[in-house]
Backbone as numpy.savetxt, mean C-alpha at the origin, in Angstrom:
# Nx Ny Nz CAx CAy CAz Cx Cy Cz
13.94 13.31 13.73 12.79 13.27 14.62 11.95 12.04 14.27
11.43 11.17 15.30 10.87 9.80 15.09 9.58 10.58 14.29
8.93 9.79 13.61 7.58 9.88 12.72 6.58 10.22 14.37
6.17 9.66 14.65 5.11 9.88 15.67 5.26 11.41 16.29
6.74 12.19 16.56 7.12 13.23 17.40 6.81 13.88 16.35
7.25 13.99 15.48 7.04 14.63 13.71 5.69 15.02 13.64
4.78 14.04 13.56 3.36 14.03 13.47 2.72 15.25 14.50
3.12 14.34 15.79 2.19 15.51 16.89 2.17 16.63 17.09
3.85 17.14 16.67 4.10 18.53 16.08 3.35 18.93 15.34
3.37 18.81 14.39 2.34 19.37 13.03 0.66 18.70 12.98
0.14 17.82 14.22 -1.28 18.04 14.63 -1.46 17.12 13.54
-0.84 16.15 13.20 -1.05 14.87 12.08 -0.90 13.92 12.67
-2.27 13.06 12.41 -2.57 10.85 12.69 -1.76 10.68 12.13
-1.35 9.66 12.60 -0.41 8.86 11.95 -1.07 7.36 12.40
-1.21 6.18 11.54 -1.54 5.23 11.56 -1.14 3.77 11.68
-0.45 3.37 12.16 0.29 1.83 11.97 -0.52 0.93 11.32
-0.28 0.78 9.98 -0.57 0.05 9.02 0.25 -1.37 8.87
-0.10 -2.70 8.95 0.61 -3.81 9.02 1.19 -4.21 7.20
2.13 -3.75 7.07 3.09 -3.66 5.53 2.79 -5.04 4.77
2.27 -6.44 5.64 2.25 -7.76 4.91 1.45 -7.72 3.43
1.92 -7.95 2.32 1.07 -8.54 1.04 0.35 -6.88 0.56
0.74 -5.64 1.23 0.32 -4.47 0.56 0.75 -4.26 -0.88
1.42 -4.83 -1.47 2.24 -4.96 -2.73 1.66 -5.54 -3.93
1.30 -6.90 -3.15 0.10 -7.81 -4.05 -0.90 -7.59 -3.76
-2.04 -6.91 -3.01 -3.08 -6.78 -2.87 -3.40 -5.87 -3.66
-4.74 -6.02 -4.50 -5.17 -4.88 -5.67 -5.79 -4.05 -5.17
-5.20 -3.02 -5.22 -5.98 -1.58 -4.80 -6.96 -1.31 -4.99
-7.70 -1.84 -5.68 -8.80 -1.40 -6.82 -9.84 -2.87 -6.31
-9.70 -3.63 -6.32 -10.65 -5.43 -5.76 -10.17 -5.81 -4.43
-8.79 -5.46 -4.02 -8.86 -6.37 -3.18 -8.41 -7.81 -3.49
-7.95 -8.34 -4.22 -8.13 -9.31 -4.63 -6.35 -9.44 -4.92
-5.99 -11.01 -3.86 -4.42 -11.06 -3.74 -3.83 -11.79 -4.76
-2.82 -10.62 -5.70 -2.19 -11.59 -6.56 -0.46 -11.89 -5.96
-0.56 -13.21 -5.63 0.86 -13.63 -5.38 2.28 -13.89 -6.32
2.50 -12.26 -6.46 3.65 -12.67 -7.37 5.12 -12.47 -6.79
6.34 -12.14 -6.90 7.53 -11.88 -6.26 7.58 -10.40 -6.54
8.45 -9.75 -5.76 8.42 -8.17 -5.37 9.22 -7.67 -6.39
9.43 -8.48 -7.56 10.36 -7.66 -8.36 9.20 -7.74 -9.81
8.52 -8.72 -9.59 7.00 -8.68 -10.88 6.64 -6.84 -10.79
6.56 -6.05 -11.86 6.28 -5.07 -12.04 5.86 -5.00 -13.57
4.64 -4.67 -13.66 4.04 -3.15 -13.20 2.94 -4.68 -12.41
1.87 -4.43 -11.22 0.87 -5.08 -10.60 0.00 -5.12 -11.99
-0.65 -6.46 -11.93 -1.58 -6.76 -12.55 -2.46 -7.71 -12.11
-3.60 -7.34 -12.13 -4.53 -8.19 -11.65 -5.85 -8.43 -12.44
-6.47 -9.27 -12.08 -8.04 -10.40 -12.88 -8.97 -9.07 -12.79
-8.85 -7.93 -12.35 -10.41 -7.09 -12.39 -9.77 -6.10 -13.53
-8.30 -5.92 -13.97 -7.92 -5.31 -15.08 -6.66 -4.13 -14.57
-7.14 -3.76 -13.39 -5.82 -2.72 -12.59 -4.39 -3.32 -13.20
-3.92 -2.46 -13.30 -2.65 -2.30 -13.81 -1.75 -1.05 -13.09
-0.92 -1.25 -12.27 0.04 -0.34 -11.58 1.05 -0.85 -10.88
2.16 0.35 -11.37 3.69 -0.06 -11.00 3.23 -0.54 -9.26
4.06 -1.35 -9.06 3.50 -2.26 -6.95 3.95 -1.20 -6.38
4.50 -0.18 -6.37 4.82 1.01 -5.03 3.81 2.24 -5.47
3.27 2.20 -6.02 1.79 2.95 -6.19 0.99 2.59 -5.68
0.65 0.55 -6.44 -0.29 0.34 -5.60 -0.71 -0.25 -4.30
0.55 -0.23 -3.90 0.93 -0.29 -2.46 0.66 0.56 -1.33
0.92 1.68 -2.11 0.46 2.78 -1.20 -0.80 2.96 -1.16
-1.66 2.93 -2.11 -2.97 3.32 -2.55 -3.65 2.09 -1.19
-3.16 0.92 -1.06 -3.66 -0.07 -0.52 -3.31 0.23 0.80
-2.39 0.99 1.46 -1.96 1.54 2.63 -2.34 2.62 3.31
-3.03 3.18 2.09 -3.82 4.70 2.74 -5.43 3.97 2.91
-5.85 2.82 2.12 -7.11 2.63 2.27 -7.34 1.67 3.32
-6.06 0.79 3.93 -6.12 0.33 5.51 -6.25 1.25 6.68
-5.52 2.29 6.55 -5.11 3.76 7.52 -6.31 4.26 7.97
């Protein structure tokens, strides 16, 4: 079942979030560190520290 049909069933938003630089962007500042998608754990200048598909998401629910 497509995500959207999924959703309206069960009375859940669903959001189209644009996926660009969610990886490098710090969850926590905001603040874009440009590294390659295999640099792990995220680290960034305000001190955040998290594996990039954590804080990826974290940065994807706070666009949504």
């Amino acid at each position: 079942m497509p995500t959207r049909a999924a959703s309206l069933s069960h009375s859940v938003v669903t959001v189209a979030v644009p996926p660009q630089c969610t990886s490098q962007t710090c969850s926590c500042c905001g603040h874009l560190v440009k590294t390659s998608l295999s640099t792990c754990p995220h680290l960034c200048q305000c001190g955040t520290v998290l594996d990039t598909d954590p804080n990826a998401a974290i940065s994807i629910v706070e666009l949504g």
